[in-house]
C-alpha positions in Angstrom: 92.0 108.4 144.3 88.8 110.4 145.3 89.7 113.5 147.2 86.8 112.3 149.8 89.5 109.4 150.4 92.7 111.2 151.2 94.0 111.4 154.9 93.7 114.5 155.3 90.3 116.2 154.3 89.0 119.0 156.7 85.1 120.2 156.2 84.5 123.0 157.6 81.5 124.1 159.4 78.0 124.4 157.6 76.6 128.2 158.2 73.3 127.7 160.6 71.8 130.8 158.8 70.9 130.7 155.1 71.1 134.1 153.5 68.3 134.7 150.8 69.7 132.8 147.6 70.5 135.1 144.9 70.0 135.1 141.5 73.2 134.3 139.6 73.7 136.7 136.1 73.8 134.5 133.4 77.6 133.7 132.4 78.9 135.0 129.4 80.7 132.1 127.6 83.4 132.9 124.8 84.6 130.5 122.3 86.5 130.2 119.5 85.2 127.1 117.8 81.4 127.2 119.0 78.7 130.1 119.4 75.3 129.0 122.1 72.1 129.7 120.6 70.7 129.7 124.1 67.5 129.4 122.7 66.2 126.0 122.3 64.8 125.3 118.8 61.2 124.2 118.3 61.7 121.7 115.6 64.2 119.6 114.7 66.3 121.1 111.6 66.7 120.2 108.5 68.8 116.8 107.7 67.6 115.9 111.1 65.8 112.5 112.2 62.7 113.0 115.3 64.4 114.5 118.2 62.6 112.8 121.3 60.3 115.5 123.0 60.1 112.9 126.3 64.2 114.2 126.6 65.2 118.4 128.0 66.7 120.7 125.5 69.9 119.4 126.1 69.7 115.7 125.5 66.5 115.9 123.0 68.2 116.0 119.9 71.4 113.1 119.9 69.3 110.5 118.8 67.7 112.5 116.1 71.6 113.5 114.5 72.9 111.6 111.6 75.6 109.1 112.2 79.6 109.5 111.3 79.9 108.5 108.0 82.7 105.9 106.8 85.3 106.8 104.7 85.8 104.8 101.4 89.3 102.9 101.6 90.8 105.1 99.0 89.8 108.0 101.0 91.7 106.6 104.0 95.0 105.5 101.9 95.1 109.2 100.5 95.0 110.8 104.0 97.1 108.4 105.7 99.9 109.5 103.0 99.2 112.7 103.1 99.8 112.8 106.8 102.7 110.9 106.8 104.6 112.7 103.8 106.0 115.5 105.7 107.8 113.3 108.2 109.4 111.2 105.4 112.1 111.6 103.0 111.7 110.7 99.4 113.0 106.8 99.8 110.8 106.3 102.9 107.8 107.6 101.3 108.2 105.7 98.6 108.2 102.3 100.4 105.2 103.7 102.2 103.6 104.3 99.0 104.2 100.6 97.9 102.9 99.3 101.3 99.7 101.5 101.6 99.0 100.4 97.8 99.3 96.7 98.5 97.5 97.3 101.5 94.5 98.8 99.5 94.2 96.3 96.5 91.4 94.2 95.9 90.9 91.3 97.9 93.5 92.4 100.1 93.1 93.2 103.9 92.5 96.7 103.3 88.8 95.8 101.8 88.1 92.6 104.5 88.5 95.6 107.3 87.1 98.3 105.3 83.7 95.6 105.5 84.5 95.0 108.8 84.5 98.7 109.9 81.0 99.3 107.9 79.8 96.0 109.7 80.0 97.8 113.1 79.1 101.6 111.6 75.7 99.7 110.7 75.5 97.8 113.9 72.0 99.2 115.2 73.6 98.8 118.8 76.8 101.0 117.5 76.0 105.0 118.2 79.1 106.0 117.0 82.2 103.7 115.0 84.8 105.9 116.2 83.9 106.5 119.7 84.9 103.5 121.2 88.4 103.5 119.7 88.8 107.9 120.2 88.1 107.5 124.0 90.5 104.1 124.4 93.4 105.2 122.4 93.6 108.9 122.5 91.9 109.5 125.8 92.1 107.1 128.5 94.8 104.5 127.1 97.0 108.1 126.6 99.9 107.3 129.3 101.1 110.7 129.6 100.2 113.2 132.3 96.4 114.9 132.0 98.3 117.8 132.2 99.2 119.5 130.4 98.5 116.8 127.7 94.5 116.4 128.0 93.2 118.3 130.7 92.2 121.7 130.1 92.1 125.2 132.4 90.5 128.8 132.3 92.0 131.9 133.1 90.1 134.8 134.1 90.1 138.1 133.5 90.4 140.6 136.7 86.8 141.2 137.7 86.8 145.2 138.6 83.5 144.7 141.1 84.8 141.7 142.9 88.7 142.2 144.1 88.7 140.2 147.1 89.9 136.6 146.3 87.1 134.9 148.1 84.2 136.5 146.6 85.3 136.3 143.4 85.3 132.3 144.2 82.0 132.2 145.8 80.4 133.9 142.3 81.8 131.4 140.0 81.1 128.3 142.4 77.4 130.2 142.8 77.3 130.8 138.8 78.9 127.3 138.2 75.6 125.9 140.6 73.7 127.4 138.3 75.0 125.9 134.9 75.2 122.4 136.9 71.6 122.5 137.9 71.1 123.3 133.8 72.7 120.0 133.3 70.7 117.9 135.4 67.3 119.1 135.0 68.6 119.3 130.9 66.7 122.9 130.6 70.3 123.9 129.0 70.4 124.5 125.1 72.6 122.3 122.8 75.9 123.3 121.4 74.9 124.6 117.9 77.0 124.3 114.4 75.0 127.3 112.8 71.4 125.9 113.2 71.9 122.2 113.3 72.7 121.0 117.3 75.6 119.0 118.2 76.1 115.7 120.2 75.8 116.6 124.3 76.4 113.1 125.8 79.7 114.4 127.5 77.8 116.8 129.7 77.1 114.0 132.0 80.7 114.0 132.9 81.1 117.7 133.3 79.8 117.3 136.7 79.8 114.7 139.6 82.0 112.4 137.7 86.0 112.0 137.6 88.8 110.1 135.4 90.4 107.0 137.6 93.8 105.6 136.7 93.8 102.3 135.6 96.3 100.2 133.6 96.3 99.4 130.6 93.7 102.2 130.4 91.8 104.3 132.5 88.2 104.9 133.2 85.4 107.4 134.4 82.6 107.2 137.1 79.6 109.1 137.6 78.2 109.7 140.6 74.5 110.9 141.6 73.8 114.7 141.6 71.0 114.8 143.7 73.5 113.1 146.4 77.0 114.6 145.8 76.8 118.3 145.9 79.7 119.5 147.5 82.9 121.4 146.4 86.4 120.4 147.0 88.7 123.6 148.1 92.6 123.5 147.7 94.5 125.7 149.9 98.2 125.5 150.6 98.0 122.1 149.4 95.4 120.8 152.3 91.9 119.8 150.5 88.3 120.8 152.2 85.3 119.6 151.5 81.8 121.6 151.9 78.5 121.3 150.9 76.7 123.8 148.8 73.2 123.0 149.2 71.9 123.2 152.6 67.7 122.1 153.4 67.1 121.7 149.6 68.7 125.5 148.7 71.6 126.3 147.3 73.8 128.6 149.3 73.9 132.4 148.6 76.9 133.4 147.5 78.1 135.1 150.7 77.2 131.9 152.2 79.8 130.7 150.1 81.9 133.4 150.6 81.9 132.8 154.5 83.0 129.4 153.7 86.1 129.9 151.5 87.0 132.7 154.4 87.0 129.8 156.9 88.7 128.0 154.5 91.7 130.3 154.3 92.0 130.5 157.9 92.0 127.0 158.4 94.6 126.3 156.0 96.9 129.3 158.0 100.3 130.1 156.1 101.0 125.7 156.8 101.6 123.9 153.5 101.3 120.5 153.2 102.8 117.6 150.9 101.9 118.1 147.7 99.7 115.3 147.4 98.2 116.8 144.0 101.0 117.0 141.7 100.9 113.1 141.8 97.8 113.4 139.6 100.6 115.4 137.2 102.6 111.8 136.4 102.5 109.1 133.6 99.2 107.5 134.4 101.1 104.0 134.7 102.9 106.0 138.0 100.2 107.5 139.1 98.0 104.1 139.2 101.0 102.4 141.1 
């Protein structure tokens, strides 16, 4: 369910005065498995196909990156029984040994789907073997609650300049604008892996685009930036809705600012149902 389709959704006014838009810093992003080269490389690097100039910075180079390789069937065997050995005692492993081998001999089944997996890896249609299967089983056919199972969350640390709760919002929703329209436009850089770029076809889902329940598995929708830019506000469990750009501009951020504030008043010391833990259940319950 869409939050634009629950009962109870208060917008609150739209300021008739837009404050001169400022210029949001750039965000410094921290992670522990990838580093931005926020500097978009000239030519495509080495081990690299053509990355298509026609595309922004962002999207340029997936068709240009080499495709998941297949693993030989050995290769498979030996990692499925080297997963599996610490969960099994010696008897167990044993028979799992015996199966994985007869599984694996020539002519058996192991080869007809090993040519049946390379078949599709060489489809020209097929982008990527695995992706099909990684977002059906692990990802949307995964029954168990988003979170804290999938979904993921940020903490922040205290900002020392910005101690009231509201404008502290108002700069990441203003910063988080500013990334968005990065996305759109695609003048944002690539993820690199040293100097080689990686794949950026999620980022069309970072934004404007939300995970539905569904049995037996669930699935996403994307909606249109240039008509959905608007921010959904939880306060003592009652959702608002406001826009953020107002006569083609982007609010200021103590445009913004103003608009949480009326937010919090609106919302009072009353708490209501709630309504968003639901999104917390199996996704079986929660389609129900």
């Amino acid at each position: 369910m869409s939050l634009r389709a629950l009962a109870s959704i208060s917008r609150p006014f739209l300021l008739n005065s837009l404050k001169t838009n400022l210029k949001p810093q750039q965000p410094k992003i921290l992670s522990t498995m990838l580093y931005r080269n926020y500097t978009a490389a000239a030519a495509a690097p080495v081990g690299l196909g053509q990355p298509d100039m026609s595309k922004g910075p962002l999207y340029r180079y997936d068709t240009a990156l080499p495709k998941l390789p297949v693993p030989t069937l050995d290769e498979t065997c030996a990692r499925y029984l080297k997963s599996v050995r610490p969960l099994l005692n010696d008897e167990d492993f044993a028979k799992t040994s015996a199966a994985v081998a007869e599984f694996q001999k020539p002519g058996g089944v192991g080869e007809e789907l090993q040519k049946r997996l390379l078949a599709k890896a060489n489809d020209p249609k097929t982008v990527n073997w695995l992706e099909d299967w990684w977002n059906d089983l692990a990802y949307f056919g995964y029954r168990d609650p988003v979170v804290i199972y999938v979904s993921y969350f940020y903490a922040y640390r205290d900002d020392r300049l910005r101690k009231k709760p509201t404008q502290r919002a108002a700069a990441i929703i203003q910063a988080a604008m500013d990334f968005r329209r990065q996305v759109v436009d695609e003048s944002l850089a690539p993820e690199m892996a040293k100097k080689a770029p990686l794949d950026s076809s999620t980022y069309k889902y970072m934004f404007n685009a939300c995970r539905y329940p569904a049995k037996p598995s669930d699935f996403e929708l994307a909606f249109d930036p240039a008509k959905n830019n608007h921010v959904a506000v939880v306060r003592n469990n009652q959702f608002f809705v406001f826009d953020l750009i107002k006569d083609g501009k982007v609010l200021s951020t103590a445009d913004i600012e103003a608009q949480l504030d009326e937010i919090v008043k609106a919302a009072g010391d009353r708490k209501e149902p709630a309504i968003g833990a639901l999104t917390s259940d199996n996704r079986d319950i929660w389609t129900e």
